[in-house]
C-alpha positions in Angstrom: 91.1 34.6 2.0 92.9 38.0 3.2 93.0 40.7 1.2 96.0 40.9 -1.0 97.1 43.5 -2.6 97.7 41.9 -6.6 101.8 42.6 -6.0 101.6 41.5 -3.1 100.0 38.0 -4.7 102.7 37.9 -7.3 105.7 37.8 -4.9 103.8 35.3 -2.7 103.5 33.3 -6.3 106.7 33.8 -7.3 105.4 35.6 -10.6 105.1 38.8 -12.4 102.0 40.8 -13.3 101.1 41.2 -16.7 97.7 44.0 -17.3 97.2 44.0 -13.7 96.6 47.0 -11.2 99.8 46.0 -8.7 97.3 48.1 -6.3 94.3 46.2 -6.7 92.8 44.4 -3.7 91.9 40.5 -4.1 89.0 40.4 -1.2 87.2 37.2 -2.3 88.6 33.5 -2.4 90.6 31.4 -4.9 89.1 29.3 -7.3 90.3 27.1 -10.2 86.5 26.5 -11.5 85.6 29.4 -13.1 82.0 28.6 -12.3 83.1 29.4 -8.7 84.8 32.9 -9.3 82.6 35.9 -7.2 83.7 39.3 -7.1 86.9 40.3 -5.6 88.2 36.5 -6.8 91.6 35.3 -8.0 90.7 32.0 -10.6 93.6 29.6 -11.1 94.2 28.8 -14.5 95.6 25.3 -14.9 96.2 24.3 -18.6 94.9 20.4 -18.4 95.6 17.5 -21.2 91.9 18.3 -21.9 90.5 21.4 -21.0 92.6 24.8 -20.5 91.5 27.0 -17.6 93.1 30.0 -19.5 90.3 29.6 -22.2 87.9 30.7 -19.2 89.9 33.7 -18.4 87.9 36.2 -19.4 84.8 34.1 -18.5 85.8 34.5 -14.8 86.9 38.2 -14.6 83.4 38.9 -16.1 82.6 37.5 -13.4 84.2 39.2 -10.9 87.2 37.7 -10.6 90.1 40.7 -9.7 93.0 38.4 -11.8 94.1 35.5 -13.1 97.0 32.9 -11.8 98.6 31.4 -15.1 101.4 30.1 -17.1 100.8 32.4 -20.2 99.1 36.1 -21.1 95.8 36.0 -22.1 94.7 39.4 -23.8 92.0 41.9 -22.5 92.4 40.2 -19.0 95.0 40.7 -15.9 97.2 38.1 -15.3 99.8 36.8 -12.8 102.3 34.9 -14.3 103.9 32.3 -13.1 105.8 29.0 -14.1 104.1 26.6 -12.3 100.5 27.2 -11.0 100.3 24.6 -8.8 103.5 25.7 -7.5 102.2 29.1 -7.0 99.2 28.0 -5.4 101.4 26.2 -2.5 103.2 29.8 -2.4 100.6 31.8 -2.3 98.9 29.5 0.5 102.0 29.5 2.8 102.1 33.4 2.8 98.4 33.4 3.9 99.3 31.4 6.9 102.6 33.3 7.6 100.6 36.2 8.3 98.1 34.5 10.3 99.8 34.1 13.6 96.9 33.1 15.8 95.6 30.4 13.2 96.1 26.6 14.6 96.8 24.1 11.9 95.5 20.7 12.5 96.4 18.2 10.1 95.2 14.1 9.6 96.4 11.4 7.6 95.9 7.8 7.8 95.1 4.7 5.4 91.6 5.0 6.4 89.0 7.2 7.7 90.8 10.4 7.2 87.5 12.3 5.5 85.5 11.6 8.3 87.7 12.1 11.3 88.5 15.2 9.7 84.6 16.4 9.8 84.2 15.1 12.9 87.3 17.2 14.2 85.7 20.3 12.4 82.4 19.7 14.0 84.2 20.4 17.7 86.7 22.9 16.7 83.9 25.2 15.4 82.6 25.4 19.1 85.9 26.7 20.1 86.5 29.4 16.9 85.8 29.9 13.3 87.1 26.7 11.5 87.7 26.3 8.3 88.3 22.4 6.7 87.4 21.1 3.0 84.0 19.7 1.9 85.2 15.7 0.9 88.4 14.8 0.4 90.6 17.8 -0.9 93.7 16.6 0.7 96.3 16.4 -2.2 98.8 19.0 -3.9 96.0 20.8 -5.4 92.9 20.7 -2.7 95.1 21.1 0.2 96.3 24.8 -0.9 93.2 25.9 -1.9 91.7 25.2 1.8 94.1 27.0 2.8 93.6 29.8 1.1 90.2 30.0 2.9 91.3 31.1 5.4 91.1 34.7 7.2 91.7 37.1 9.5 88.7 35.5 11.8 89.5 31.4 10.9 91.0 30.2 14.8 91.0 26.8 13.2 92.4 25.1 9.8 91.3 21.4 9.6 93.1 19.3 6.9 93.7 16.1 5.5 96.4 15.2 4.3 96.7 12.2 1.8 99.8 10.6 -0.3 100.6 8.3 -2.7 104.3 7.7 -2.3 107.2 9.3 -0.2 107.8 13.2 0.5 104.1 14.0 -0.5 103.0 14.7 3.0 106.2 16.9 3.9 105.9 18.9 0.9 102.0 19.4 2.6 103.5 20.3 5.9 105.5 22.5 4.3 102.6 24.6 3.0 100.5 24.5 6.1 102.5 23.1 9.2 100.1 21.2 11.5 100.2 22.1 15.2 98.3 19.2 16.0 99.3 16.3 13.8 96.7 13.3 13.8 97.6 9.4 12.1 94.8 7.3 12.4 96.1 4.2 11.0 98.8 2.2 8.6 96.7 0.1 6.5 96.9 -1.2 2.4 95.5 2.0 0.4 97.5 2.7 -2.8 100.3 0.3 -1.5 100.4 -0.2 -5.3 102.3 2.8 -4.7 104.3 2.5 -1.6 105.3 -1.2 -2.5 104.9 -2.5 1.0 103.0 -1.3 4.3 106.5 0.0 5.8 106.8 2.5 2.9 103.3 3.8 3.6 104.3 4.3 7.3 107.3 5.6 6.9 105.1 8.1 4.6 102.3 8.9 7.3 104.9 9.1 9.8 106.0 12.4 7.7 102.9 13.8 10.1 104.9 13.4 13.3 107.8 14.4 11.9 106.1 17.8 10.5 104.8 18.7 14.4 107.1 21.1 16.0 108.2 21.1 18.9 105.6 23.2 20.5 103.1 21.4 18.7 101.1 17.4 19.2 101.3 14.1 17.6 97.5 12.7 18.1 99.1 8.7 17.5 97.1 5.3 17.6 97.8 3.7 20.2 95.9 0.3 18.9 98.1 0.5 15.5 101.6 -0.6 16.6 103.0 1.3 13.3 101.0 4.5 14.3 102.7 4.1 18.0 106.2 3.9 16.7 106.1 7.4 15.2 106.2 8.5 19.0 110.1 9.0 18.5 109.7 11.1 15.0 108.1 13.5 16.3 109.6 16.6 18.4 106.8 17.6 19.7 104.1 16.0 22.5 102.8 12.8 22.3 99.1 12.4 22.8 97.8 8.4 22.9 94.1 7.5 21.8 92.7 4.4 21.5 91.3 1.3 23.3 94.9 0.7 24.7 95.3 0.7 28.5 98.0 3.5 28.3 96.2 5.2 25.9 95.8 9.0 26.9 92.1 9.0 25.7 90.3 6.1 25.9 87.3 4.8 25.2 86.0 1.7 27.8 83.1 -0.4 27.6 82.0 -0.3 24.2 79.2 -1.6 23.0 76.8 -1.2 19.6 72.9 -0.1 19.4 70.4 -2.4 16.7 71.9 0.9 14.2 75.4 -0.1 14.8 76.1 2.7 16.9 78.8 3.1 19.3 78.7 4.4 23.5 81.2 3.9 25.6 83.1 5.1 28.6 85.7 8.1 27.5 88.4 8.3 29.7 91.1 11.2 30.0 94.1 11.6 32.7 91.4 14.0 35.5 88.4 12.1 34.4 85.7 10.2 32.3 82.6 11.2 30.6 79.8 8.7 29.3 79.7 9.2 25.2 76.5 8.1 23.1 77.6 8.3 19.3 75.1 9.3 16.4 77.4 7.7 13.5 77.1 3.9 13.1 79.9 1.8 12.8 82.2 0.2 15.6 85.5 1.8 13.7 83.6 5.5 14.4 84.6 4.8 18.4 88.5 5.2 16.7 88.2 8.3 14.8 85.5 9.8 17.5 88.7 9.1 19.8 90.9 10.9 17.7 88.8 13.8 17.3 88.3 13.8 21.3 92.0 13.9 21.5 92.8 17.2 19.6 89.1 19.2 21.0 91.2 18.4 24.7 94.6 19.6 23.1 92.4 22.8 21.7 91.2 23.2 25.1 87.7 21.5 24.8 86.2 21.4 29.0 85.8 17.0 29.3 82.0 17.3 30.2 81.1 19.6 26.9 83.5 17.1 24.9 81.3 14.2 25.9 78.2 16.0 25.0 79.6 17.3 21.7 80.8 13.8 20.7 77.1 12.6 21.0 76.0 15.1 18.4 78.7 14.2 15.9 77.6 13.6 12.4 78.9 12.2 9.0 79.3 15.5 6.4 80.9 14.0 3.8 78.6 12.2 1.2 78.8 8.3 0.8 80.4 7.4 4.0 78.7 5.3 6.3 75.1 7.0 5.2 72.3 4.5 6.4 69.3 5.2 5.5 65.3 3.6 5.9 63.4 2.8 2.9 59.8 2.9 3.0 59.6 -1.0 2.3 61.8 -1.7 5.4 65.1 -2.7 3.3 67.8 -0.6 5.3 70.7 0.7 2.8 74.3 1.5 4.0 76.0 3.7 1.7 79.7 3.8 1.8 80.5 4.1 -1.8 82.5 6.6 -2.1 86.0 4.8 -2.3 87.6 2.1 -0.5 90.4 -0.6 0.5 90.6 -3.9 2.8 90.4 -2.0 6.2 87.8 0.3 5.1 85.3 -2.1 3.6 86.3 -4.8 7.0 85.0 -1.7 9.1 81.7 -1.4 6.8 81.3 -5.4 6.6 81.2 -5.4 10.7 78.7 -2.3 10.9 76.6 -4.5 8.0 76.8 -7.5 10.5 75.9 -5.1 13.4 72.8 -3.3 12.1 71.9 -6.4 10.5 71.6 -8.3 13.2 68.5 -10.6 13.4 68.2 -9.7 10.1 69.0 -10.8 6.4 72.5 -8.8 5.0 73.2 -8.1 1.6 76.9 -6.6 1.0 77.3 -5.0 -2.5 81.5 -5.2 -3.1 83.5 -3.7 -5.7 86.7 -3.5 -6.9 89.7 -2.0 -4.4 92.1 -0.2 -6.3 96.0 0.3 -5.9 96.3 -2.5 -4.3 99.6 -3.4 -6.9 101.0 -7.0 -5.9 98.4 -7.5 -3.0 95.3 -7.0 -5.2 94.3 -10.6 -5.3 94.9 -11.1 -1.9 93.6 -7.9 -0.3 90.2 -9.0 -2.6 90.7 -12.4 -1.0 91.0 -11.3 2.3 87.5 -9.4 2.1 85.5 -12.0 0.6 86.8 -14.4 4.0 85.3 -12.1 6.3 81.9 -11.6 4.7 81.9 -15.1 4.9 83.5 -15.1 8.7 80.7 -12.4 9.7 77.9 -14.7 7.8 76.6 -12.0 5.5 73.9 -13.9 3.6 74.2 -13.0 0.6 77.2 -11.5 -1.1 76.8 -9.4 -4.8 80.5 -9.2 -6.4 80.4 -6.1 -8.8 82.7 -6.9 -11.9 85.2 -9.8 -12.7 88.5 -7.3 -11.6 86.8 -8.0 -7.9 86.3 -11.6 -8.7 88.9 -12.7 -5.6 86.3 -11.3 -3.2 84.1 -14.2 -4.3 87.1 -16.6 -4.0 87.9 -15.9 -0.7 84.0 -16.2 0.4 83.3 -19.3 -1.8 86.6 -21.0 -0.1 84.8 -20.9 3.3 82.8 -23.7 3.9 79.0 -24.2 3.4 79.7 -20.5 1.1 78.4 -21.8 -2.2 75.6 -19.9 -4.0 75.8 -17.4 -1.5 78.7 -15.0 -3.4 78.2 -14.1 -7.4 79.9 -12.2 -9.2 78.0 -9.8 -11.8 79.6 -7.9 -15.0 78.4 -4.7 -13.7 76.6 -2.1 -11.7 73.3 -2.9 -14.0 74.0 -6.4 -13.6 73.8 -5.6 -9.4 70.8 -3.3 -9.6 68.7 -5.8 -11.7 69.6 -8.7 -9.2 68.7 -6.6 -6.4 65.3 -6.0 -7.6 64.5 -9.4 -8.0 66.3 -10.5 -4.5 65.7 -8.0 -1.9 63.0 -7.7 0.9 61.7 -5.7 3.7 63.9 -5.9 6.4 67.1 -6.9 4.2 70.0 -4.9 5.3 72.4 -4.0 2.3 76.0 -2.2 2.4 77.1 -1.1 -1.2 81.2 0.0 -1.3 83.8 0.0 -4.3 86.4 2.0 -5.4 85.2 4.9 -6.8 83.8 2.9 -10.0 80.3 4.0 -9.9 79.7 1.9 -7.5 77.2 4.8 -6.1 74.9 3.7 -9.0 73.5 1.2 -7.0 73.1 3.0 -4.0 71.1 5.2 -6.2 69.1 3.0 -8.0 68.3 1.9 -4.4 67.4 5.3 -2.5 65.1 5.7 -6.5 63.4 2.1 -5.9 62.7 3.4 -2.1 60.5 6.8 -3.2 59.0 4.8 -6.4 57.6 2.2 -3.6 
């Protein structure tokens, strides 16, 4: 964060001070868990359905903290009062960036893969400056301004992902924190329970483009013909990546190692580079792509790109993690969340580090799916079967069209089941696996993780 003088906050907030020193410098970040305040702090105080931040006021200038962002006084401690904290937040964060002239705002959005292509673009841009991007998935109205904020006098380059769940969300982001380099990875079915059809979410991720000005670049998909369209909504450059032949960063001759892992032939307008990837997973030669794309548009020499590229690694926690336990069983963990394009990419990285050997995939339920549930579940279950995972654990009856669209392929019975719960999987598991088994665990956020950690527990206990 840059220091701030506490008026100086207030008009950036669009509130009023209230037992406050206007003169008092705010040197340390922003934080709405009070657990997080440190000296020199501002904590955000949001009152929830649940829990009031404004009841840990006091807590956090004990702390430290220099003031408190809220919606009403709170005696004995300093306060900047505002309407709307959240409202205040975004405030507060676009002043930051106004007064950061030399800072270069990158932003990403897509259906899938946005977390990791976003640590991936981190992981090159902090070879070319001080970069700042979030831990996980902080990309909403809340998690987005407080990255932000972050930022400092020394941060070259903001990283940020940008999610939404209907139309105007990722304008109103822009609108914070304009990317220079805007980056859409793909136009797939997550939340279309929200958008009501795939056009509506790419009309929404096309809000990207639109944001870039005209000095700035649109990193597009060239292999997603809804990504390519956006070419004419944006007003600034147009850079191409993919496995298209016109694609302006390419990647040729792909192939896979036994851990799923990608090399392949990078390919820019003055030259190629040969690229050995550390992440597994065929869909990583995408997102590396797109993360090869903006290190060129930052300035990124081809021949240190290549090398970079190859020392690339997965940050954020339950996403493609593959791991070795002692008994031979090899786990994939990609729990954290997911939809129908995100858990086809996992089920072809089970089917390529399982080759030669026996595949377990551990499915849950895909949320926001609206009016294409059944049939996005459907849709998954077919290609387990299509990729000939062996054996196939369905984790609760919600994702019981995962089964049905397995069991429908022929020579597919007793190969699916569906169980009532994570339990239910874990117990099964126990009693089914062996060494060399490979098994991919992924759901929507439903504890689905409880397997994967029952699993990594089994491992040490062995």
């Amino acid at each position: 964060m840059i220091k701030m003088r506490l008026d100086e906050v207030a008009a950036a907030a669009g509130g009023r001070l209230a037992g406050a020193d206007p003169a008092a410098v705010l040197t340390g970040d922003v934080e709405y868990d009070s657990r997080k305040v440190a000296p020199g702090g501002l904590f955000v105080a949001f009152a929830g359905e649940k829990v009031d931040g404004h009841d840990f006021a006091a807590g956090a200038v004990a702390a430290g903290a220099v003031a408190v962002l809220g919606s009403r006084p709170v005696e004995g401690v300093p306060m900047v009062l505002v309407d709307d904290p959240l409202a205040a937040l975004a405030g507060l964060a676009r002043t930051v960036v106004s007064r950061l002239p030399d800072l270069s705002v990158i932003g990403l959005t897509g259906s899938s893969g946005k977390t990791t292509t976003k640590d991936l673009v981190a992981q090159l841009a902090v070879r070319l400056g001080p970069t700042v991007a979030p831990a996980g998935s902080l990309n909403n109205e809340l998690g987005y301004p407080h990255t932000v904020l972050r930022s400092d006098e020394a941060t070259r380059f903001l990283v940020l992902e940008m999610g939404a769940r209907g139309a105007g969300h990722i304008s109103y982001l822009a609108d914070i924190a304009r990317p220079r380099v805007g980056v859409v990875l793909n136009v797939g079915t997550a939340h279309i329970g929200e958008f009501g059809s795939v056009e509506g979410i790419a009309a929404a991720k096309g809000e990207l483009a639109e944001a870039v000005p005209v000095d700035g670049v649109a990193v597009l998909n060239a292999d997603d013909e809804r990504v390519r369209k956006m070419a004419v909504r944006t007003r600034g450059k147009v850079v191409l990546f993919g496995e298209s032949p016109d694609a302006d960063v390419r990647a040729d001759d792909v192939t896979l190692d036994e851990r799923g892992r990608a090399s392949y032939t990078l390919r820019v307008a003055r030259g190629s580079v040969p690229v050995r990837l550390r992440v597994p997973g065929r869909h990583q030669v995408g997102n590396s792509l797109a993360a090869a794309a903006v290190a060129r548009e930052l300035g990124m020499p081809l021949r240190e790109l290549g090398e970079a590229l190859g020392e690339l690694e997965l940050r954020s926690a339950r996403r493609m993690d593959l791991f070795d336990r002692p008994d031979g069983v090899t786990v994939i963990d990609d729990s954290y969340n997911a939809n129908p394009a995100s858990t086809a990419a996992a089920l072809r990285a089970l089917a390529a580090v399982g080759e030669g050997r026996r595949t377990v995939a551990v499915l849950g339920y895909m949320a926001e799916l609206g009016e294409f549930e059944r049939s996005g579940h459907e849709e998954v279950g077919r290609l387990a079967a299509e990729l000939g995972v062996d054996r196939l654990v369905v984790v609760s009856e919600a994702a019981g069209p995962i089964h049905d669209g397995a069991t429908a392929h022929p020579g597919w019975e007793g190969r699916s089941v569906v169980v009532g719960d994570q339990a239910a999987a874990i117990d099964m598991l126990r009693a089914e696996l062996r060494p060399g088994d490979v098994v991919l665990v992924k759901g929507s956020r439903y504890r689905t993780w409880d397997v994967v950690d029952a699993l990594r527990a089994d491992g040490h206990a062995a």
